[in-house]
C-alpha positions as CSV (number, residue, x, y, z in Angstrom):
1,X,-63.9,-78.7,-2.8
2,X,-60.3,-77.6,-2.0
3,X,-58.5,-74.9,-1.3
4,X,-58.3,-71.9,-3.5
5,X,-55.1,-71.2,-4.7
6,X,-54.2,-67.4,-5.0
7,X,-52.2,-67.3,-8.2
8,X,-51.8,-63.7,-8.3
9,X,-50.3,-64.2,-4.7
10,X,-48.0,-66.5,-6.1
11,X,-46.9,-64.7,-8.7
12,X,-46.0,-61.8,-7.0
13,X,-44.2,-63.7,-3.9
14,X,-42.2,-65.3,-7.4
15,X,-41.8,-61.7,-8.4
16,X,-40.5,-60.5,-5.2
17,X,-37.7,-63.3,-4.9
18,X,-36.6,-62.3,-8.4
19,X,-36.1,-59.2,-7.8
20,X,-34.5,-59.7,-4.1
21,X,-32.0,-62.2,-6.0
22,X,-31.0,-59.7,-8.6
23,X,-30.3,-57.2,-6.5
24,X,-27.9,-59.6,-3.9
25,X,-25.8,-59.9,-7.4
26,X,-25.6,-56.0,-8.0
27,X,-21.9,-55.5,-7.6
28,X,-20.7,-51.4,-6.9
29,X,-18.0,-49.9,-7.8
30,X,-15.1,-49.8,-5.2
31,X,-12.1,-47.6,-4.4
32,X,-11.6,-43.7,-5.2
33,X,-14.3,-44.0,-8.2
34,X,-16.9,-44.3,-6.0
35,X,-16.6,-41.3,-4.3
36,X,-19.0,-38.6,-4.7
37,X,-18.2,-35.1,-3.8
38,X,-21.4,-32.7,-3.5
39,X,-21.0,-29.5,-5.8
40,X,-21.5,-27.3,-2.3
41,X,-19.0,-29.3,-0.6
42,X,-16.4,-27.0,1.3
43,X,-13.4,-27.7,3.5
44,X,-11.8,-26.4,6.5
45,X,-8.8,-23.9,5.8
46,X,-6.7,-25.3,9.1
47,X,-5.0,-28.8,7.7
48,X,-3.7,-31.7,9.9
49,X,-0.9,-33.9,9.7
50,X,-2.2,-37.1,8.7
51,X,1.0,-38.6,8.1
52,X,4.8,-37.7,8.8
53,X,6.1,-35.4,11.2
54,X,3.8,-32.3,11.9
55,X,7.4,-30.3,12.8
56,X,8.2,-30.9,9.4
57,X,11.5,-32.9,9.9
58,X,12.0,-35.9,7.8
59,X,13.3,-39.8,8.4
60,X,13.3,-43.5,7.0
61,X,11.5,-44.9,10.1
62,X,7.4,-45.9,9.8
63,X,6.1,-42.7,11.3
64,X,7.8,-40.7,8.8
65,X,8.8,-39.8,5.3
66,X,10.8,-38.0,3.0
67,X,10.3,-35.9,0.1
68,X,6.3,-37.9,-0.3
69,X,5.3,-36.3,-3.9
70,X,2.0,-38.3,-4.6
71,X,-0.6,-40.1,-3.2
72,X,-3.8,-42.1,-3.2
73,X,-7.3,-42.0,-1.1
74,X,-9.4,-44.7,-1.6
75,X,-13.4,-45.3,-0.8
76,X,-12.4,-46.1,2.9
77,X,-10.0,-43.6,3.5
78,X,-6.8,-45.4,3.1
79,X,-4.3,-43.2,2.4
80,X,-1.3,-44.2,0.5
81,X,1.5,-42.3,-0.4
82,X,4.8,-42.3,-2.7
83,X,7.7,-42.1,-0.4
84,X,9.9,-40.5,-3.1
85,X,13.5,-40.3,-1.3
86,X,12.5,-43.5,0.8
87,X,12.1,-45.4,-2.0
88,X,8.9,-47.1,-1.1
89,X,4.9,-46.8,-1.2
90,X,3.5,-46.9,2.2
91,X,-0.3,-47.0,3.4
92,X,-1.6,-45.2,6.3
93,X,-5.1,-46.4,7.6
94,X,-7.7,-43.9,9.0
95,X,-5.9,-42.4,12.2
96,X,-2.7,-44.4,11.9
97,X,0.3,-42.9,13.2
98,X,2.6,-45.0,11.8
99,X,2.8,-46.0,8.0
100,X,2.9,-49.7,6.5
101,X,5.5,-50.4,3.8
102,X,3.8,-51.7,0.6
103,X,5.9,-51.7,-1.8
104,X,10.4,-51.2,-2.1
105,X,12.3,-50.4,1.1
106,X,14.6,-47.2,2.0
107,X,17.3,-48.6,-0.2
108,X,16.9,-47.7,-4.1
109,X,16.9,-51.0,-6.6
110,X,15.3,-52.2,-9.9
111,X,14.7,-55.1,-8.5
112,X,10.6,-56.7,-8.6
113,X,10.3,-55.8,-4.8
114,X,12.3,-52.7,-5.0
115,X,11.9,-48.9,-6.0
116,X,14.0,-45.6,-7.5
117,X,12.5,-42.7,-6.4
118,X,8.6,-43.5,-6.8
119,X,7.0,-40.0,-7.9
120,X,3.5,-41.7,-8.5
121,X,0.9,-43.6,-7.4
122,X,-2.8,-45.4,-7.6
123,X,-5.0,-48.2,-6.3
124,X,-7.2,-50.3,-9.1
125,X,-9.7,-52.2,-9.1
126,X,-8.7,-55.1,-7.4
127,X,-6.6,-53.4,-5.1
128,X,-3.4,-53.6,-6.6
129,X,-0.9,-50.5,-6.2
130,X,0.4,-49.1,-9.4
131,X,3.8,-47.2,-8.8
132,X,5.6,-44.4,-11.0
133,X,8.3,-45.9,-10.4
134,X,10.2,-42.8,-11.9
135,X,14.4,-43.1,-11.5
136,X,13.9,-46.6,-12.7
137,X,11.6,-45.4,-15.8
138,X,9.4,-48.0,-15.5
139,X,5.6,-48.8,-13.9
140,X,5.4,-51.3,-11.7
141,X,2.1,-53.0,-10.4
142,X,2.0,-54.5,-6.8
143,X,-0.5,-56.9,-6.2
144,X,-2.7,-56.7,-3.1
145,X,-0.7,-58.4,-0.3
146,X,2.5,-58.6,-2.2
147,X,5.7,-56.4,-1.9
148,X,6.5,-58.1,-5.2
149,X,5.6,-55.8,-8.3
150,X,5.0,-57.2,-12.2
151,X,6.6,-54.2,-14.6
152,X,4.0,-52.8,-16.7
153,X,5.9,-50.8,-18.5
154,X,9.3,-50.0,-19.1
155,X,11.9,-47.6,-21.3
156,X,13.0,-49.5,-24.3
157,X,14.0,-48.7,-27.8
158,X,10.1,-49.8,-28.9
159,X,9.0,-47.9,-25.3
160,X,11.2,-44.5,-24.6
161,X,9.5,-44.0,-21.1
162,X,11.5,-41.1,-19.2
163,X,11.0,-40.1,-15.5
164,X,6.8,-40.8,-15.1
165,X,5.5,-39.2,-12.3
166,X,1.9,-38.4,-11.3
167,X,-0.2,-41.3,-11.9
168,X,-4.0,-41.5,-12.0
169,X,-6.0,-44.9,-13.1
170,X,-9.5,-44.9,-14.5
171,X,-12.5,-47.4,-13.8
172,X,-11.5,-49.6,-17.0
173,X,-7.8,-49.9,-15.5
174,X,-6.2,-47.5,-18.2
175,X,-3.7,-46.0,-16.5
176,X,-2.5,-42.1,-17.4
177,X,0.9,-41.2,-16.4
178,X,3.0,-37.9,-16.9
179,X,6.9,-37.9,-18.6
180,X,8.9,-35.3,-17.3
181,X,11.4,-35.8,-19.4
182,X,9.7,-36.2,-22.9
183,X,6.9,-33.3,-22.1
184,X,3.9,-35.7,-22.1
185,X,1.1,-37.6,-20.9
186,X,0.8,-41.6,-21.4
187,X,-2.1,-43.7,-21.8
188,X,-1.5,-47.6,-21.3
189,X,-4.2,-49.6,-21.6
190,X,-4.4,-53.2,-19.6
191,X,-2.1,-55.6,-20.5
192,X,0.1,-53.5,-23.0
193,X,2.8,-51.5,-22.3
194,X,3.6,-50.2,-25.7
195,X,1.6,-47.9,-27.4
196,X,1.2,-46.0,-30.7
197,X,1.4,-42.1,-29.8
198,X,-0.4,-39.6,-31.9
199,X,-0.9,-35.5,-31.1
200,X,-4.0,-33.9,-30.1
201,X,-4.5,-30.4,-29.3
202,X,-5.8,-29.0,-25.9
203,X,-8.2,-26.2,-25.9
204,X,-9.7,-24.3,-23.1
205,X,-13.5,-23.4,-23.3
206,X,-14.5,-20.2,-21.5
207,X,-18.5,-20.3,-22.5
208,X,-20.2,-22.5,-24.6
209,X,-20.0,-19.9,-27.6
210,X,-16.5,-18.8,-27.1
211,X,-13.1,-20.9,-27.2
212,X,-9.3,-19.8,-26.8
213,X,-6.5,-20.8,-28.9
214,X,-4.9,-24.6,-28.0
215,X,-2.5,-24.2,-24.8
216,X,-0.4,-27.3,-25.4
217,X,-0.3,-30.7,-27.0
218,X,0.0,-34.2,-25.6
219,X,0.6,-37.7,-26.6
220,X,-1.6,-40.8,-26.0
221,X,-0.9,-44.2,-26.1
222,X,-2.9,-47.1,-27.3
């Protein structure tokens, strides 16, 4: 007589290798959405400067900036920032000292690898830098690696896009973008950069039995 074979044994070493597989193909959500901030969480009132001059004087060259009016922190701490009257997008690492250019150069253009007074800007996804790309009423999207941006969106008769500034992007790469100039917020979804607006009010809920009057409308695209 042979061997016994434990089946049970087997089955559960099959089990286990399953279940080991499944999770080695568990892909997590990366950049800035995967952050979570604990309800308790508190900060030190004394700030550093973690990027520019800490005398406050401005300049063109890598270590510092001029008029910066938005930026971006992603899961590893990369900070990147709108160099508004540089005309670029520039990324700081954890402890760098001196900035890298990303995206335009100090001299304004509308060019793909140029920028007008950027007033916005995100990371998605895949790493690519979206840019509010404001004097130049557009939205560009810079690819990871290239100082060459795709326009996502621009002003056009079927598009009236005015100066968009602060510019946030969601997990399903919908990006939201303010409009100075026409009083509203803007929703694009991927791959279109015309949408159909419509007005929703905004309310302000003070309990859960008690809400104010609307504040203010806004505009979303689709």
């Amino acid at each position: 007589m042979g061997p016994v074979k434990d089946h049970h044994s087997e089955a559960s070493r099959q089990k286990t290798k399953r279940r080991v597989y499944f999770l080695s193909l568990s892909i997590l959500p990366t950049g800035i959405y995967a952050l979570s901030i604990p309800t308790c969480a508190t900060w030190n009132q004394t700030g550093i400067t973690v990027a520019g001059n800490s005398n406050g004087s401005s300049g063109s060259d890598l270590a510092s900036l001029i008029n910066p009016v938005d930026i971006f922190v992603d899961n590893n701490y990369t900070l990147y920032i709108a160099d508004g009257d540089n005309n670029r997008a520039v990324r700081y690492y954890t402890n760098d000292t001196i900035g890298t250019v990303v995206a335009g150069n100090s001299t304004p253009g509308d060019s793909p690898s140029e920028l007008n007074a950027p007033k916005g800007i995100a990371v998605d996804q895949y790493g690519a830098i979206i840019v509010a790309d404001s004097s130049n009423y557009r939205i560009q999207r810079f690819p990871l690696g290239s100082t060459v941006g795709t326009t996502l969106a621009i002003n056009s008769t079927t598009n009236i896009l005015g100066q968009v500034r602060d510019l946030h992007i969601n997990v399903n790469n919908e990006i939201f973008v303010t409009d100075s100039d026409y009083s509203h917020v803007i929703k694009y979804y991927p791959n279109n950069g015309v949408g159909v607006t419509f007005s929703r009010q905004l309310w302000i809920r003070l309990s859960s039995k008690s809400v104010v009057r609307p504040i203010w409308k806004f505009r979303r695209w689709k």
